[in-house]
N, C-alpha and C positions, 0 to 999 in steps of 0.2 A: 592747419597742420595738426595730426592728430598725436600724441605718444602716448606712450608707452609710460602707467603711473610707476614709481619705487614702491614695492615689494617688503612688505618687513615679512620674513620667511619666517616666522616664528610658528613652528608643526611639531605634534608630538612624534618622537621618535621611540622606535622597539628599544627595551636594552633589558637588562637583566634589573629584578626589582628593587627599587632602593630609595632613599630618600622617606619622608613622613608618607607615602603613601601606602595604603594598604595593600600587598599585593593580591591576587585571584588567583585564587590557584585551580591547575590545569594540568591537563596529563602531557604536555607539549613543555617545547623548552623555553622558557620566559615570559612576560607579562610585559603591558605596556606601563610605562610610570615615569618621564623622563618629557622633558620640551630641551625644543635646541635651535639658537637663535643663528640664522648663516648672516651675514655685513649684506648692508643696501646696496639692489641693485641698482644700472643705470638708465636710464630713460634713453629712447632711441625713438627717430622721427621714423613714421612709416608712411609718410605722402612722398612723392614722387618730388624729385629735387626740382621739377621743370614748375610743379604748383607750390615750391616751399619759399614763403615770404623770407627776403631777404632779412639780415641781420640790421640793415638800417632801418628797415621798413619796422617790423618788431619795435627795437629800442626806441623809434618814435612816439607808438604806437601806446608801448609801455609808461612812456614818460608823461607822455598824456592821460593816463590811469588808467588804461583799459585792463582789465583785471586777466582776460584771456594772453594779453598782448606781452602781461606781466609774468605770466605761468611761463609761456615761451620762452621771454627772453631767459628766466631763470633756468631750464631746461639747456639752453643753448651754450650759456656758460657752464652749465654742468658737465654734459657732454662736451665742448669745444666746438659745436657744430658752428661755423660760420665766423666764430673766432674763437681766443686762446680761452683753452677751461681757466675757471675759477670760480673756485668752489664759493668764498665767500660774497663775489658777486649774484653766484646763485640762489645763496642762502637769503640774502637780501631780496632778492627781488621775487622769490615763492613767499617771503614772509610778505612782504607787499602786497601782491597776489591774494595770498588766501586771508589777509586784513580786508581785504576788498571784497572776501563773498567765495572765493573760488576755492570747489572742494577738491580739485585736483592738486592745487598748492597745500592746500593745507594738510594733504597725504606726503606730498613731499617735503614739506618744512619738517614737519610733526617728525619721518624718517632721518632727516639731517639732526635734530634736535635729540633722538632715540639716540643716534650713535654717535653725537659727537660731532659730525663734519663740520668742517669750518668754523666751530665754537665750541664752546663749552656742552658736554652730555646734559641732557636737561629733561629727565623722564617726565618731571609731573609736567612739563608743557608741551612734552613728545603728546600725552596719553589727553592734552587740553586739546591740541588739536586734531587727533584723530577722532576727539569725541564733537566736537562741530563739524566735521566733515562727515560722519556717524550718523549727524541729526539730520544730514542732506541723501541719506542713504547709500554713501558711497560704498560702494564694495569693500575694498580693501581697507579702508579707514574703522569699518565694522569688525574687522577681519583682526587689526593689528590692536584695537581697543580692547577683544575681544582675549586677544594674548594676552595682553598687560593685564586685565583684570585675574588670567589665570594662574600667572605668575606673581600677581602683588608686586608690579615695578612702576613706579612714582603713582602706583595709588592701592588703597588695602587690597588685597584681596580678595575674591569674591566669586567665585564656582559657578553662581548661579548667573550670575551679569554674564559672565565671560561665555556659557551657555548659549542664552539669547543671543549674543551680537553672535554667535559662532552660526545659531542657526538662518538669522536674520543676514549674515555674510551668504552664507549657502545660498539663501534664496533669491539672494541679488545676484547668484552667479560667479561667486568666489569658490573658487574649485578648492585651493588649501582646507578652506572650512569642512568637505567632507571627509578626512580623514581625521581631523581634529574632534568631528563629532562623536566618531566610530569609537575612539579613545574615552571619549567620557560617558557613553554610552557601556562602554565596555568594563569601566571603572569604578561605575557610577559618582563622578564629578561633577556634582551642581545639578543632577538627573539621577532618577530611581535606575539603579543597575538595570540593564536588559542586552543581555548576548547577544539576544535575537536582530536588534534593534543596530548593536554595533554594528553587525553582519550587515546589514543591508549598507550600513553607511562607507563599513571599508569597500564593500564590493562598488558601488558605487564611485571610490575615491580613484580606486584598481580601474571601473571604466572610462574615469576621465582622463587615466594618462599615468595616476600614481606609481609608479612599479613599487614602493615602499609597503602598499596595501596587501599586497601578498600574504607577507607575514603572519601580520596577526589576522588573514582572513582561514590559515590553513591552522592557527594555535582555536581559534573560537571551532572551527568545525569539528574538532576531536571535541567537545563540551557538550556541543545540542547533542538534543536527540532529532531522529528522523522526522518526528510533527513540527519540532524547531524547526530545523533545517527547511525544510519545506515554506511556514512563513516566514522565514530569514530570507528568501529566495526571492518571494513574493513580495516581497516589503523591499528589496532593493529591485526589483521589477515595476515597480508602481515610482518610485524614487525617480529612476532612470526615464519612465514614462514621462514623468511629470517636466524632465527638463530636456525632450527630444532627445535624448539619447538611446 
C-alpha cells in the first residue's frame, strides 16, 4: 500500500515588507519577507481497496516489527482507514516505525511532534527527526528541516543550511522547494541576491502548479533589464528541462 507522506506546508508567502528583513525595493507593489506555516496534512491510501492489506493483516505484521507494516498501521489509525482514527495510536506506531529505519515514519512522527498531535509540541525532536529521514534523502523531510533551519524553530537558525536542504529538496523532487528558492534568491537569504536567478525559480514554481508564483514573478520582471529577462528566461528553461517539464 502506498500513501501519501504529511506535508509540513512551511512556504514563503508575498506580503507587504516587515519583520528584520531587509526589504528590496522595486517599482511593483511589495516584496517577499514573510513564511507561513498551514496544520498537517492527512495521509490517504492510493492502492486500490481490492490489493489493500487488511487491518489485521498490518497489525500483525506491525507487531512482528516490520517497520513498513508499522508505518501502515500508524497511517491507518490516523486516517481511520479500516478502523476508529486515533491519533495517539498513530503517533506510536510512526514513532515505532521510523525507530526502526523508516524514513516515511519519521516524516510523519517528526510532523505530529512539529504540531502537537496527540502530545506534547516538541520542535527540537520535530527538526531530530526530519533531520534522519533528511540523511536518507527524503523529500519532504529535506523540505521541512529546510523550513525550521529558516525560521530558527527548535534549532538556531541558519540561512545558509536552510538553503541547501531547500535545494537538495528541489532536486529530489519537492515542488514546495521551488518557490521557497525563488524567495531567497530574490532576497538574498543564505545566497548572494540574484533576480535573475529568483526568476527562473518562481517561474519554475508557477510551472509546477504554484499559482502563488505569479506574484513575485510579475514584481521581479519590472527590475531586470531585457539581457536579464532573457537569462531569467533561459535559466528557468534549462531548470524545467532538467526535470521534464
Amino acid at each position: 500500500m502506498n500513501r501519501l507522506l504529511f506535508t509540513l506546508a512551511i512556504t514563503f508567502a508575498l506580503s507587504a515588507c516587515s519583520g528584520t528583513h531587509t526589504p528590496v525595493a522595486t517599482t511593483g507593489s511589495g516584496s517577499v519577507s514573510s513564511v507561513s506555516v498551514s496544520s498537517l496534512s492527512g495521509s490517504t491510501a492510493s492502492s486500490s481497496s481490492s490489493s489493500r492489506p487488511t487491518f489485521a493483516r498490518v497489525q500483525k505484521d506491525a507487531t512482528n516489527g516490520n517497520a513498513i507494516a508499522q508505518f501502515e498501521l500508524g497511517a491507518m489509525y490516523h486516517d481511520g482507514d479500516g478502523v476508529a482514527k486515533d491519533p495517539a495510536k498513530a503517533r506510536e506506531w510512526f514513532k515505532k516505525s521510523a525507530d526502526n529505519g523508516n524514513d516515511k515514519a519519521m516524516v510523519n512522527f517528526g510532523l505530529m511532534e512539529y504540531n502537537g498531535e496527540a502530545g506534547d509540541k516538541n520542535l527540537r525532536n520535530a527538526a531530530l527527526y526530519f533531520a534522519r529521514a533528511a540523511d536518507k534523502s527524503e523529500p519532504r523531510a529535506l523540505f521541512n528541516l529546510g523550513a525550521m533551519y529558516y525560521r530558527g524553530e527548535g534549532i538556531p537558525q541558519d540561512l545558509k543550511k536552510a538553503y541547501s536542504l531547500f535545494v537538495a529538496a528541489a532536486n529530489a523532487g519537492e515542488k514546495n522547494a521551488y518557490f521557497n528558492l525563488g524567495v531567497m534568491y530574490y532576497k538574498g537569504d543564505g545566497v548572494t541576491r540574484d533576480p535573475v536567478e529568483a526568476y527562473a525559480w518562481f517561474a519554475l514554481a508557477e510551472a509546477g502548479g504554484d499559482a502563488n508564483a505569479s506574484k513575485p514573478l510579475g514584481i521581479i520582471k519590472q527590475i531586470l533589464t531585457p539581457d536579464q529577462m532573457k537569462k531569467a528566461e533561459a535559466e528557468a528553461k534549462k531548470l524545467m528541462s532538467e526535470r521534464g517539464m
